[in-house]
C-alpha angles and dihedrals in degrees: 000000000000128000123204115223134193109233132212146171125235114165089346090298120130116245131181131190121189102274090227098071088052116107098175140310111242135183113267109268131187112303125203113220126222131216122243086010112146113266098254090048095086093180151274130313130203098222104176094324091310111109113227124194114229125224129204095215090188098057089042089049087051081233085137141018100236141040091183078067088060116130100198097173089097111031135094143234118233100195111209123202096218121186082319094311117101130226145201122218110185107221137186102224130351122234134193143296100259131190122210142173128239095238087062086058122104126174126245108299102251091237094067112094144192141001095357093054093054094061093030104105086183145261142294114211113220144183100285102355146014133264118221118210117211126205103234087186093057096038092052101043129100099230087061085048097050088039083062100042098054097085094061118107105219095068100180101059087048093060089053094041083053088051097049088045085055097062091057095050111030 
């Protein structure tokens, strides 16, 4: 059995989402920020006349330090179709479309801990590198989102930040 997958680049690592909650990949427009918003929610986007919430995947994947540092000029907008709410991922660089069997499928390796292992479906070993499946239902819930806020120590703001997350998700 094969499996299509939607690829991306973020710091030069491959990424792959299940071709089938992709709606389209657009050029990054303008997005409109919006205050107390967690750090990873960029904004919103007008796509069409549907309002889409922007995620920066790298800040929600702890890959950098800081999204103020975000050169959006050359990155891309997956646009998911999420339970019939649409989203936005900021990417560096879009791959292909790519095919790929189930045999070629391994889990997540057991020495790989914490949060990415959580949304980290697994891996498809191809020809010179591997494919790393993300799972889009994991990364986009609230319950991700409040897992990794725990640890903050403003906890109050987190809970608000949490709430405010909510109304974009639910």
């Amino acid at each position: 059995m094969t499996r299509q997958y939607c690829t991306f680049f973020i710091n030069k690592i491959y990424f792959g989402i299940d071709v089938l909650q992709v709606q389209e990949v657009i050029d990054l427009t303008q997005i409109t920020p919006v205050p107390l918003a967690p750090i990873d929610i960029l904004g919103l986007i007008n796509l069409r006349g549907k309002i889409v919430t922007v995620i920066d995947i790298k800040s929600r994947l702890e890959m950098k330090n800081y999204t103020n540092n975000l050169n959006l000029e050359s990155k891309y907008n997956i646009i998911l179709n999420n339970n019939l709410e649409l989203v936005g991922l900021i990417v560096d660089e879009v791959g292909d479309v790519v095919e790929v069997t189930e045999s070629e499928f391994e889990p997540p390796p057991a020495t790989l801990k914490g949060k990415m292992r959580s949304i980290l479906h697994g891996a498809y070993k191809l020809q010179d590198k591997f494919l790393l499946i993300l799972d889009i239902d994991k990364l986009l819930t609230p319950t991700y989102y409040e897992q990794s806020t725990t640890t903050n120590s403003n906890s109050t703001k987190s809970i608000e930040r949490r709430r405010f997350y909510s109304s974009f998700t639910s």
